[in-house]
N, C-alpha and C positions, 0 to 999 in steps of 0.2 A: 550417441546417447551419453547421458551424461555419464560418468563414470565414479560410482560411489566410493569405489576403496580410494580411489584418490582424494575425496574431499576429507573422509575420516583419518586420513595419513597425517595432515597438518591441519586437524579440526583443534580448535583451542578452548569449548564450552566440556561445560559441565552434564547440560541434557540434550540441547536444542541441535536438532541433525545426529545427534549419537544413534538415530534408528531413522535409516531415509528409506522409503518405496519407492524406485524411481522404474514408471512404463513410458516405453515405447510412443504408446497412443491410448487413453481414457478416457470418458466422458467429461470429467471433471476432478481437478485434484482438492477441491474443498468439496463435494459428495462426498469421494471416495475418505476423507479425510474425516469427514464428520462420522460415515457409518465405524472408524479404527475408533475415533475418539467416543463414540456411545457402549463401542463396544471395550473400555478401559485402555487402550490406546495410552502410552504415558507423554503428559509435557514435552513436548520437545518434539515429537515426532513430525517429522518432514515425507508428505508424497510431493513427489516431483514426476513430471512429464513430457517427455518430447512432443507430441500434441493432444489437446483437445479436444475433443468430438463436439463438443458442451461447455466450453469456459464459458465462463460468467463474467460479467461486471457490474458496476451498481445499478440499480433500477433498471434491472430487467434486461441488460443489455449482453452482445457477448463479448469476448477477448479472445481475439484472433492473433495469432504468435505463430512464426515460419518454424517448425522445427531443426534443433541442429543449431539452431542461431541466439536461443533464447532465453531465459529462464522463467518459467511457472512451474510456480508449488506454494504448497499449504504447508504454513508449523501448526499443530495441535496445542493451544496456554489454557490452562487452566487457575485464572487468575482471581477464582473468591471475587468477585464482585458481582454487583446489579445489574451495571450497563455497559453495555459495548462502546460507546461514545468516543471516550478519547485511546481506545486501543488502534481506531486507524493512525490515526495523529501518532502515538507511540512507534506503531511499525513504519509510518511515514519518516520520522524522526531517525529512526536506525540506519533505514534502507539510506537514507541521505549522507547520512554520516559513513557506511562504509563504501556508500561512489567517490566522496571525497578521496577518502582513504587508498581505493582501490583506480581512480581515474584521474585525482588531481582537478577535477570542477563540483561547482557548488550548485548542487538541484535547488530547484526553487519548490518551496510547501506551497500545494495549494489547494485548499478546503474543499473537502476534506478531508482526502484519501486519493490524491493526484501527486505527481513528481513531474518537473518541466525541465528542460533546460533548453535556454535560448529561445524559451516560450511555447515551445514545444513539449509534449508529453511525450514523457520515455517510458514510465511506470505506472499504473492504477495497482489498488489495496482493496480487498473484499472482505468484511470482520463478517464473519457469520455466527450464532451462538445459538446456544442449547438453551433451553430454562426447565428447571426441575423446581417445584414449593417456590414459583415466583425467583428464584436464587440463579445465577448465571452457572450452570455447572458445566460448561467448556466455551470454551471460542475457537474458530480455525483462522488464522490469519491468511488470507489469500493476495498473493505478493504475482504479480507479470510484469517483466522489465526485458524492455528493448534491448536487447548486448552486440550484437552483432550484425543485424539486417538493416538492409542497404537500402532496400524496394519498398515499400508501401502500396497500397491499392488507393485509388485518383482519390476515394472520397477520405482517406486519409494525409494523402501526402502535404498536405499544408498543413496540419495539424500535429501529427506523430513525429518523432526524430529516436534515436539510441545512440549509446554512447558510442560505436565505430562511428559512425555519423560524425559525434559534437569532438571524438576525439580524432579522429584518422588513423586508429590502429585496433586491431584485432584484441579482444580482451578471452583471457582463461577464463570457462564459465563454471569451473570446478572453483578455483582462487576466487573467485567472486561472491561463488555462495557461501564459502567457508569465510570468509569477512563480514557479510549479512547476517549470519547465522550468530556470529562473536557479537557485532553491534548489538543486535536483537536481544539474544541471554540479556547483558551486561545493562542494557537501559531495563527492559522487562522485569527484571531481578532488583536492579535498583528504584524503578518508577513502585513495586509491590509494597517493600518496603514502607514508602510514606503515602501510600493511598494514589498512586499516581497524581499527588498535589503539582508537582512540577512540569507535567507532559505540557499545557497550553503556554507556559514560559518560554519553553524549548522550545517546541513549535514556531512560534511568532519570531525567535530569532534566526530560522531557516525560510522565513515566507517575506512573500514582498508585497502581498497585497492587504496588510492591513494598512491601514489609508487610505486606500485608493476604491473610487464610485465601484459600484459592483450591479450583476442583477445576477438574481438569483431565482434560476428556475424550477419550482416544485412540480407536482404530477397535475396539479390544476390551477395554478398561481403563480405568480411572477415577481419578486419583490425587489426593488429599487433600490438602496439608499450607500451609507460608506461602511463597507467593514473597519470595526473598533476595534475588538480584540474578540479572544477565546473563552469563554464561560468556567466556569472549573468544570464543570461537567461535558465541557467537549464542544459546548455548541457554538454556534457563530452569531458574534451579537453586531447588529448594524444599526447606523444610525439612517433613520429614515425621515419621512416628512412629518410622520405621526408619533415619530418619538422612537427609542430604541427598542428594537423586536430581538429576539432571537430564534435560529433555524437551526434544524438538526438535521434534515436532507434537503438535498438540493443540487445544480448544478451551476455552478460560477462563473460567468462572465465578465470581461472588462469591456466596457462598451466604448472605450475610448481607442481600441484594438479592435475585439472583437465585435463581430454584427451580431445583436441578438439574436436568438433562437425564435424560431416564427411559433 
């Protein structure tokens, strides 16, 4: 299990992990996350979990993680804003920059809230939020990243990869969160500051697939065209046959790789 006084020993933030709940086994550490943060929960708060009964992932799906091997957990931000949009993009952003940091390779961004490397998924991001008088009054950033597991189940293994995997060595998963946790504050704290204007900047220059043909599968629609860039408001604008759209969910495919989704 993870071991919290070790991450707080050489924790280097100001809020974010300064109060971690770390279980065993939970339903879900953005549940259990949101019920701290409704109930005034401050900034910064981190549940962590060796497994989950109930991860989640975007649209409806779950997050399955070997316990022991891996890291899942929600921080609590409470960021005064409308939209959750570009808050995956920001957590995507951080988490990239402290695998750099902490692995010496460069994850690839991929819209919206995915991390690759070597084409492979290591990480997915879950922004869940509150709304009180239409106003955003919390978000839980939901973070699961591959660290250590070797094995996959068949209908992932061409798909999933983690950094023992893309690295060939055994990573601290205490050193790793306390490096997540630095990135995170430090971009979050500096994106608040100017309205998060600069999150879709940053983003595009840790992704590789603006340019490149995409499809884009929504819950009843499919859309074709080339990802351009990022909206300020987070979304993903393409250029298609009918001229440029933009999407705010969805699931990304490159079809010059990947086989569409049936």
């Amino acid at each position: 299990m993870i071991n919290v006084s070790l991450v707080h020993k050489r924790l280097q933030t100001a809020s974010f992990g300064r109060k971690i709940y770390a279980f065993e086994t939970i339903d879900s550490t953005n549940s259990c996350a949101r019920v701290m943060a409704g109930a005034g929960a401050p900034e910064g708060t981190v549940v962590i979990a060796e497994l989950q009964t109930s991860g989640r992932g975007r649209m409806g799906r779950s997050w399955v993680a070997n316990p022991q091997e891996n890291l899942t957990f929600s921080v609590v931000l409470r960021p005064g804003m409308s939209s959750l949009n570009l808050l995956p993009l920001l957590t995507g952003i951080a988490v990239a920059d402290a695998v750099r940091e902490a692995a010496g390779v460069e994850p690839d961004c991929k819209w919206p809230n995915d991390l690759l490397l070597g084409g492979r998924k290591f990480c997915g991001i879950l922004l869940e939020g509150s709304l009180r008088d239409e106003a955003l009054e919390f978000a839980v950033a939901g973070i699961g990243i591959n660290v250590n597991q070797i094995l996959f189940p068949p209908d992932l293994s061409d798909r999933a990869t983690s950094l023992r995997l893309i690295c060939g060595r055994e990573f601290n998963r205490e050193e790793l969160l306390r490096t997540i946790l630095h990135h995170l504050e430090h971009l979050y704290q500096t994106g608040r500051r100017e309205d998060f204007s600069s999150v879709p900047r940053l983003w595009t220059t840790r992704a590789q697939m603006i340019g490149k043909p995409i499809l884009v599968q929504m819950r009843d629609t499919r859309l074709a065209g080339t990802a351009l860039r990022i909206a300020p408001d987070g979304g993903l604008v393409i250029a298609t046959d009918s001229g440029e759209q933009t999407v705010y969910a969805g699931d990304v495919t490159f079809p010059s790789i990947e086989q569409p989704a049936p």
